[in-house]
Backbone bond lengths (Angstrom), bond angles and torsions (degrees), N, CA, C in turn:
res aa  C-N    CA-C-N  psi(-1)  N-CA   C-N-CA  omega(-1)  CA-C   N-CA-C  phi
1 X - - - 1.453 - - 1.527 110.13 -
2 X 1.226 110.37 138.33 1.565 117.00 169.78 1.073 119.52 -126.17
3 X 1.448 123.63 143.61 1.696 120.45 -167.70 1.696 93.51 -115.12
4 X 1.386 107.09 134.89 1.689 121.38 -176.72 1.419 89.07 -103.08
5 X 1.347 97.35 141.16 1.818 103.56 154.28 1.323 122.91 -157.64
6 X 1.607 123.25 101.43 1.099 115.43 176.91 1.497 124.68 -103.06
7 X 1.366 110.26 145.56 1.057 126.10 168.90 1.755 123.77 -131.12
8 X 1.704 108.91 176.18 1.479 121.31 173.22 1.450 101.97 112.14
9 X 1.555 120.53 -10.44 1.789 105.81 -179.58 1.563 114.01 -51.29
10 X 1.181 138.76 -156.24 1.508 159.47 -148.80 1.346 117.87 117.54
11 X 1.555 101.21 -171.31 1.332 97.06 -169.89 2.130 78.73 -117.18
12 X 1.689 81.97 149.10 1.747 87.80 176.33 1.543 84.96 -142.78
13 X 1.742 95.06 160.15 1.209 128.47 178.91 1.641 105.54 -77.26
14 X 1.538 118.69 148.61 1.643 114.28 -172.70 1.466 100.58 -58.53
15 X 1.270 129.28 169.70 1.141 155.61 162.73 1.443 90.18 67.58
16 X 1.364 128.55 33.25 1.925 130.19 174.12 1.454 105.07 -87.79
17 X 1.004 116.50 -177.62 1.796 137.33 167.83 1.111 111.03 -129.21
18 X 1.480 129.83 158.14 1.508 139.16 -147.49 1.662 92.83 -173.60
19 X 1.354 118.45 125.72 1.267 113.35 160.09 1.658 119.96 -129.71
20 X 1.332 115.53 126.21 1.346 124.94 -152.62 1.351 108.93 -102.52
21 X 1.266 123.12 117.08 1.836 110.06 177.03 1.065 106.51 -103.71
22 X 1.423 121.02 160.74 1.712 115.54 -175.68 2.117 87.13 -150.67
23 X 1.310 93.38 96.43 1.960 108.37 167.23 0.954 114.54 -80.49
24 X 1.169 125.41 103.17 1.983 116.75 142.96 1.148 138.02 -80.42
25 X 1.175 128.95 170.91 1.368 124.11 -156.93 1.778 102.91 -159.50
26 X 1.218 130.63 137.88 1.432 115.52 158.66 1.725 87.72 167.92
27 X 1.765 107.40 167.53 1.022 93.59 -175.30 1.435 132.84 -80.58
28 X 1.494 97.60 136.85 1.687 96.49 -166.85 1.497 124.44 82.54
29 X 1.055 75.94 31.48 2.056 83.71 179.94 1.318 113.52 -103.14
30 X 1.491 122.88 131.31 1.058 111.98 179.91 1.990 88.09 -166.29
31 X 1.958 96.11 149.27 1.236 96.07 -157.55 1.645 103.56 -77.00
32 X 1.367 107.61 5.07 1.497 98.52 174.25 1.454 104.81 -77.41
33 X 1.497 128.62 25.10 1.473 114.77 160.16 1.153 122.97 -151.39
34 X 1.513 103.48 0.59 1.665 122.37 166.42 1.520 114.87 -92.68
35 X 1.248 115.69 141.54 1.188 115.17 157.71 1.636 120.39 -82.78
36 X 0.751 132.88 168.28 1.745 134.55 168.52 1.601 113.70 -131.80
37 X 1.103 107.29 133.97 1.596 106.05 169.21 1.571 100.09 -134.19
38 X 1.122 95.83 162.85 1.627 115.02 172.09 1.754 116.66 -103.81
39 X 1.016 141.52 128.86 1.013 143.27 176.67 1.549 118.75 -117.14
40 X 1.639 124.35 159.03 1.221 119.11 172.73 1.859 107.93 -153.63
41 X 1.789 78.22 149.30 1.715 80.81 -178.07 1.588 105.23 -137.58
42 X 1.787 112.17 109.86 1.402 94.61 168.60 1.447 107.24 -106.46
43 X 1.740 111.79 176.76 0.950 146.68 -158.07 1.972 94.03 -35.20
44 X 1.442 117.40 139.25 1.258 107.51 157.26 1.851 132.94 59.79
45 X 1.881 89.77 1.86 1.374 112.35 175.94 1.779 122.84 -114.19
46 X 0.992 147.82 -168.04 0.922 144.90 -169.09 2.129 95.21 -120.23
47 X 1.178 99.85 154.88 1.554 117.53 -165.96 2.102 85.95 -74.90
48 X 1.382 102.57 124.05 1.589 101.63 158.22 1.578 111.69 -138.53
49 X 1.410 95.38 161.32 1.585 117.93 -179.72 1.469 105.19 -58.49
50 X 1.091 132.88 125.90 1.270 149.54 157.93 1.669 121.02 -70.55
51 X 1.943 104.80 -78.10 1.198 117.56 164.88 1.250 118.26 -141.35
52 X 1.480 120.01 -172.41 1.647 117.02 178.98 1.656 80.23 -156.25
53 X 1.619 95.20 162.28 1.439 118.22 172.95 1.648 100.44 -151.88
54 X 1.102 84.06 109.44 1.964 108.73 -178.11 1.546 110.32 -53.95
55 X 1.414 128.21 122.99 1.271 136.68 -172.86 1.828 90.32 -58.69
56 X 1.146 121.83 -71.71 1.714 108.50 -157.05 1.198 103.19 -59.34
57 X 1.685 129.68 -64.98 1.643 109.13 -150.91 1.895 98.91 -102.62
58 X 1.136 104.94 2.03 1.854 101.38 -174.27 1.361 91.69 79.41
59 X 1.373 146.03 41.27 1.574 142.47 165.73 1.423 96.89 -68.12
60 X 1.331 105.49 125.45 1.526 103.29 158.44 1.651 134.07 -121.29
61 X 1.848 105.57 154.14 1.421 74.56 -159.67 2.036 74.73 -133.68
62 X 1.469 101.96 161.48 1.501 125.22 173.81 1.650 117.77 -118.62
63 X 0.895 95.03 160.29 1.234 108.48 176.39 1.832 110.38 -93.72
64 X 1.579 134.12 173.58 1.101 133.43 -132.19 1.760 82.05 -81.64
65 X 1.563 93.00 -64.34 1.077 98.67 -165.51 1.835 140.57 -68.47
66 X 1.152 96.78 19.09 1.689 129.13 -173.99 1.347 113.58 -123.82
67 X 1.251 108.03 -31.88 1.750 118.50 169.39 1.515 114.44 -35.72
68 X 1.334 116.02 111.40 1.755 110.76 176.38 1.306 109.28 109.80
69 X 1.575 117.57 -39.91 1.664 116.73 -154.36 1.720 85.74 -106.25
70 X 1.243 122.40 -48.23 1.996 112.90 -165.34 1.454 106.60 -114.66
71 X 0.916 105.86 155.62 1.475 126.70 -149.44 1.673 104.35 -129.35
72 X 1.490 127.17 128.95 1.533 127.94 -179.57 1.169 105.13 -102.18
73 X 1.439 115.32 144.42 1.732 103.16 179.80 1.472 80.65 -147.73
74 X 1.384 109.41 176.76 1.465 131.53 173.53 1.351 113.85 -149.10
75 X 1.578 127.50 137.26 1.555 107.76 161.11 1.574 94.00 -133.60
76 X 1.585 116.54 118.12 1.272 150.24 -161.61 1.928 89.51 -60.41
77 X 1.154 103.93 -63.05 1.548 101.09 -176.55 1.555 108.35 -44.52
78 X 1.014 129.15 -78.05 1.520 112.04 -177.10 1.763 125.26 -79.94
79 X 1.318 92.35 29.82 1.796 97.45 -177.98 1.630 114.89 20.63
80 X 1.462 83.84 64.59 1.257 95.58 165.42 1.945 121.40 -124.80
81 X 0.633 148.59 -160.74 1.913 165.47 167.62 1.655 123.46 -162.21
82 X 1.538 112.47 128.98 0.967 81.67 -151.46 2.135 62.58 -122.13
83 X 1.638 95.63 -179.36 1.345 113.37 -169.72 1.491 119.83 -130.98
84 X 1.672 119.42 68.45 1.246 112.51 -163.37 1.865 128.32 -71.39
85 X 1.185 124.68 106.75 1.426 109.37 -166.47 1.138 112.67 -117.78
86 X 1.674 118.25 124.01 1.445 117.27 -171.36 1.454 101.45 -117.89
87 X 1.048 107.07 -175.96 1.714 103.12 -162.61 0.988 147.37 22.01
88 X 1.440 98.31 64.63 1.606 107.10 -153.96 1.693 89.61 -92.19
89 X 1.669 99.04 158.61 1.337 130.13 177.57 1.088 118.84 -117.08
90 X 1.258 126.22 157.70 1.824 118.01 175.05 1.527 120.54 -69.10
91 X 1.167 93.80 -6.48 1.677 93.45 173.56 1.534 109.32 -109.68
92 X 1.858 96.47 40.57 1.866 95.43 162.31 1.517 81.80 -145.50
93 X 1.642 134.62 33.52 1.272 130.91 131.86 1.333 117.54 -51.94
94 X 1.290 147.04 139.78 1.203 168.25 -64.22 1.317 154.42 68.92
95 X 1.004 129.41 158.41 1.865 129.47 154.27 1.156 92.58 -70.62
96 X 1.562 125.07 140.54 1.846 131.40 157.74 1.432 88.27 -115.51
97 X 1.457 85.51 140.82 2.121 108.48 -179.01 1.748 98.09 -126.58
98 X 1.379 85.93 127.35 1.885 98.35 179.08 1.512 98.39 -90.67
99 X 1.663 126.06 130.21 1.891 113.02 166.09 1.768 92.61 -126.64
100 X 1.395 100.01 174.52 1.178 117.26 -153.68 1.488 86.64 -135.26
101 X 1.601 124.18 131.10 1.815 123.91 154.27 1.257 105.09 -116.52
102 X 0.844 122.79 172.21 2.071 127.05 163.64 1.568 91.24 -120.40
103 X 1.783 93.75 112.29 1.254 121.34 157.32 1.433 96.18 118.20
104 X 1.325 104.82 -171.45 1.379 111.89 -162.76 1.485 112.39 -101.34
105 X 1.627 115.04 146.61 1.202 124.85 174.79 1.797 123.68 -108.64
106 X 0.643 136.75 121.86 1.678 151.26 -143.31 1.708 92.22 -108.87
107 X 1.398 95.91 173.48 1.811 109.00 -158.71 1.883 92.39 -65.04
108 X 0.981 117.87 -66.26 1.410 141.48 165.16 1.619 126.64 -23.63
109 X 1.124 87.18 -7.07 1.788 91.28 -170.24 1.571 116.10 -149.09
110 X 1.527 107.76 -36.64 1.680 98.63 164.06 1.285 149.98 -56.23
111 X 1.116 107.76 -9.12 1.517 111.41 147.35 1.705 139.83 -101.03
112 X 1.416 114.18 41.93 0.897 152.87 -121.26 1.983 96.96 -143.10
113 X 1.079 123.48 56.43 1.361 122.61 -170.10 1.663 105.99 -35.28
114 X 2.062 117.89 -55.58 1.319 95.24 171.28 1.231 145.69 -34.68
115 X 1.030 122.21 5.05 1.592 112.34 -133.28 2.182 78.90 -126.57
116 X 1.231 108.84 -8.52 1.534 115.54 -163.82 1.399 92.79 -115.92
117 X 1.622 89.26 137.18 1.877 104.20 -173.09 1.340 108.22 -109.79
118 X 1.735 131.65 -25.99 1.294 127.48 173.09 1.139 130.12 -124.45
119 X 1.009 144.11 112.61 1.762 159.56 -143.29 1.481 90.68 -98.30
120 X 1.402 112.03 140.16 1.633 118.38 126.57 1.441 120.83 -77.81
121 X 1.293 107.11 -156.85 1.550 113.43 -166.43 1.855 96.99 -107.32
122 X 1.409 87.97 -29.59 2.052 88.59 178.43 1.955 90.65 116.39
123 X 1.478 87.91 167.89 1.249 106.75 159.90 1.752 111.60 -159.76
124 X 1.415 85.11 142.26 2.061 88.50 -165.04 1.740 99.16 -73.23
125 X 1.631 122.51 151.52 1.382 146.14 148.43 1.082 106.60 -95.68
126 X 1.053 126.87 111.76 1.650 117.26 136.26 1.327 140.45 -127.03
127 X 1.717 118.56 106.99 1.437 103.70 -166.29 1.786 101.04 -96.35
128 X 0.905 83.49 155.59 2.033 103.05 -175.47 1.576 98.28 -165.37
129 X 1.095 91.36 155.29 1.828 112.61 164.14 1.008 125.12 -95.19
């Protein structure tokens, strides 16, 4: 069992930054064998992949519309990921959902909700003015 927990959403003003951490915890967890992705769901839309950060080399990959502006990081010591997003727009208001797989996820498949075995609960974004 693994426990997800993300936090750091709020509400930010357009062109703000937001940085999102998402910790796991369980026994024997460690991100040298999990993958992590970030997920998002706004209002009236369907849940999509944001980012992933590859358990072996920390490869990271984004989605189109996140490309450039958020940034994946990891620091292995506190099994944590964190989710840096700058210039955010109102159309990256949402719930963001942190999941967890064991093993690695490839260009082709990380955004791919099946493919993720442990959910957090989410944490809401919302930028507005």
């Amino acid at each position: 069992q693994v426990d997800v927990v993300e936090s750091g959403g709020g509400l930010v003003q357009p062109g703000g930054s937001l940085r999102l951490s998402c910790k796991a915890s369980g026994s024997g967890f460690t991100l040298d064998y999990w993958t992590v992705g970030w997920f998002r769901q706004a209002p009236g839309k369907e849940r999509e992949g944001v980012s992933s950060i590859k358990n072996t080399d920390g490869t990271a990959y984004y989605s189109e519309s996140v490309k450039g502006r958020f940034t994946i990081s990891r620091d292995i010591a506190k099994n944590t990921v964190y989710l840096q997003m700058n210039d955010l727009t109102p159309e990256d208001t949402a719930t963001y959902y942190c999941a967890t797989e064991l093993g690695p996820l490839d260009g082709g498949m990380w955004y791919e909700e099946e493919y993720y075995d442990y959910w957090g609960q989410g944490t809401q974004v919302t930028v507005s003015s």
